[in-house]
C-alpha positions as CSV (number, residue, x, y, z in Angstrom):
1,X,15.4,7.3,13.4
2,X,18.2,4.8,14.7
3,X,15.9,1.8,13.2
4,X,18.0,-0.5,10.5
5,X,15.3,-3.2,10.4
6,X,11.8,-3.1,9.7
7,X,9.4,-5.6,11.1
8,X,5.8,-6.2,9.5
9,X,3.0,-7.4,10.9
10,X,-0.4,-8.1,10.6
11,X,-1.8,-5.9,13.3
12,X,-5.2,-4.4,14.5
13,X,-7.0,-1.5,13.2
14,X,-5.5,2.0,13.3
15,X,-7.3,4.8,11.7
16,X,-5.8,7.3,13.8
17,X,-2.5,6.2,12.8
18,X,-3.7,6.2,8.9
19,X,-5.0,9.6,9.5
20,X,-2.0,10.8,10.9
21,X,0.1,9.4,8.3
22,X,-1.7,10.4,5.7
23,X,-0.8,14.1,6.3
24,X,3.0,13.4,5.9
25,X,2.3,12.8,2.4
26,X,-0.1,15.3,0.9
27,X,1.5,14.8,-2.6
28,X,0.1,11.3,-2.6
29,X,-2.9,11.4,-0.6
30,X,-4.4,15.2,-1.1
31,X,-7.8,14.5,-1.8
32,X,-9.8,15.0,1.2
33,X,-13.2,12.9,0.5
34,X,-10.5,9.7,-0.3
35,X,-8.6,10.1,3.0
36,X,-11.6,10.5,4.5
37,X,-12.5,6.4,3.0
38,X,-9.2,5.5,3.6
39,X,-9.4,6.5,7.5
40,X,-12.9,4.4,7.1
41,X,-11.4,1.3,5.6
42,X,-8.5,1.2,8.4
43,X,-11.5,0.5,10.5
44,X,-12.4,-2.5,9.2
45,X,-10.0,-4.0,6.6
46,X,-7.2,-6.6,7.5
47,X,-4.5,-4.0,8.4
48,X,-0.1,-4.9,8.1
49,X,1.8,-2.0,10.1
50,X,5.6,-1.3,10.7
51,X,6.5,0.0,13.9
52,X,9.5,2.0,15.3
53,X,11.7,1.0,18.3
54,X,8.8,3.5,20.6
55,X,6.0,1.5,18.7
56,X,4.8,4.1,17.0
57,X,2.9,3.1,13.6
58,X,5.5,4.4,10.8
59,X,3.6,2.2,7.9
60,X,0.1,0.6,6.9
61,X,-1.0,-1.4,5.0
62,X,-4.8,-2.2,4.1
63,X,-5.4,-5.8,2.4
64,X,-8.5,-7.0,0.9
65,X,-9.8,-10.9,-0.5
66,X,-11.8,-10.9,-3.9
67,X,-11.5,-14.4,-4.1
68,X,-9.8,-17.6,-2.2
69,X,-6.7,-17.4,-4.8
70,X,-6.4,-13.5,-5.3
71,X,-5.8,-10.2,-2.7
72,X,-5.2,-6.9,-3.1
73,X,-2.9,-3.9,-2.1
74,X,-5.9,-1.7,-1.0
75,X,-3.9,1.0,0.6
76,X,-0.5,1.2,1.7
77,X,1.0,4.7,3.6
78,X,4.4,5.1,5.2
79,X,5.5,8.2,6.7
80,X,7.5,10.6,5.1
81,X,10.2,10.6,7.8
82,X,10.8,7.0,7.2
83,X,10.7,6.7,3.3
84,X,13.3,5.1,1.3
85,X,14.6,2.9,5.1
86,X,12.8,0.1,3.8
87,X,9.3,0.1,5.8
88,X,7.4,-0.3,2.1
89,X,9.6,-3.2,1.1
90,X,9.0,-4.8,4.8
91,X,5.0,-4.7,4.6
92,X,5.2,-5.6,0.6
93,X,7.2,-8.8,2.1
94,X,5.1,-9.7,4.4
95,X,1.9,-9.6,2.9
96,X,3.0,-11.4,-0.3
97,X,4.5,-14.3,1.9
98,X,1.0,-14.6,4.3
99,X,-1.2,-14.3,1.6
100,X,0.7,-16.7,-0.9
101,X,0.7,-19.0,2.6
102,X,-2.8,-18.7,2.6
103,X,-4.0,-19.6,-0.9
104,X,-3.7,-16.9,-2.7
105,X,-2.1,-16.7,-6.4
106,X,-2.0,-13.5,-7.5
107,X,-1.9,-10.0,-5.6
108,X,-3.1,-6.9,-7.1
109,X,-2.5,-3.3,-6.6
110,X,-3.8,-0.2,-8.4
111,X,-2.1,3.1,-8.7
112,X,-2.3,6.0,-10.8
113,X,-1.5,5.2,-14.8
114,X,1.6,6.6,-16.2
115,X,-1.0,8.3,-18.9
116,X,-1.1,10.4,-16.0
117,X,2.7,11.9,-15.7
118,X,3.2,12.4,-12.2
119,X,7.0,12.0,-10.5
120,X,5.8,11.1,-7.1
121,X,3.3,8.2,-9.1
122,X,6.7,7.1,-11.1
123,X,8.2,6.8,-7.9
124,X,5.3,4.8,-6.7
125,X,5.2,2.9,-9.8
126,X,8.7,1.7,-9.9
127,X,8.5,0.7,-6.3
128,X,5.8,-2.0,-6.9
129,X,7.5,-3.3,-9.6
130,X,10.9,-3.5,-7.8
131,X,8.9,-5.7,-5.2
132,X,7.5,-8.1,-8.4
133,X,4.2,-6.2,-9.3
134,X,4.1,-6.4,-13.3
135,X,1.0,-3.8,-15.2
136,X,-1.1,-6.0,-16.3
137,X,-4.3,-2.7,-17.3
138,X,-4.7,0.6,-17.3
139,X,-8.2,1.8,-17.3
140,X,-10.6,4.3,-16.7
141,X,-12.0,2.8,-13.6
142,X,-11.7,5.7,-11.0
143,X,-12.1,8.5,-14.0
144,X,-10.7,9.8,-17.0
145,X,-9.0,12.0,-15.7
146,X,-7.1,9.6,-13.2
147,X,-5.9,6.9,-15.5
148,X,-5.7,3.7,-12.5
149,X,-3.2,1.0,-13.5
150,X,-4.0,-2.3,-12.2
151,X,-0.6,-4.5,-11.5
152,X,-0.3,-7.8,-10.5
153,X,2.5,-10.1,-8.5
154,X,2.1,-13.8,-9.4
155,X,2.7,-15.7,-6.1
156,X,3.3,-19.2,-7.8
């Protein structure tokens, strides 16, 4: 890939593309019945993608409002032949930026607890908090077994 610079934007729906790049990753997204609701959300959800030079979807992001001063991180994907250029840091960028220009104070995202030990959820993990995410809970909301860790990036 001769990309150097990633571009985000905030783009229309593309479940086909969130299908597809769902499969790159299977060590992150290997649950069938929750790809399955992520390939349902892409259909209606405000949606942030990266693109390559061809225009093909390399990244997604799915963002959701809970209230007038808070959004969320509801799903973010980038494809394994792209990871580590950049394209996670471009979409974080540009959906902090829109949605702190649009009202919002804080933006959440929820990952997988470190309770949990998982090397591909530390790398996760340490990602979010590189781009100003600090854990604010971990809880039991998804299950015991799947410890979810609620973060938070204050956009004041």
């Amino acid at each position: 890939m001769t990309q150097t610079r990633w571009s985000a934007v905030r783009d229309d729906q593309v479940p086909e593309d969130v299908d597809r790049l769902l499969l790159t990753v299977p060590e992150w997204f290997g649950r069938p019945e929750s790809n399955a609701e992520y390939v349902d959300d892409a259909r209606t959800m405000e949606t942030w993608t990266v693109r390559d030079d061809a225009g093909e979807v390399v990244g997604v992001t799915l963002v959701s409002w809970h209230f007038d001063h808070s959004a969320e991180v509801h799903f973010t994907v980038v494809d394994r032949s792209v990871h580590g250029t950049g394209v996670g840091t471009a979409m974080m960028r540009a959906v902090a930026s829109d949605v702190r220009a649009r009202g919002a104070a804080l933006l959440q995202v929820k990952t997988l607890g470190a309770s949990s030990p998982d090397p591909n959820y530390d790398r996760t993990r340490h990602f979010y908090q590189k781009m100003g995410f600090l854990p604010l809970e971990e809880t039991d909301l998804w299950d015991e077994q799947t410890p979810c860790l609620i973060m938070v990036m204050p956009l004041v």
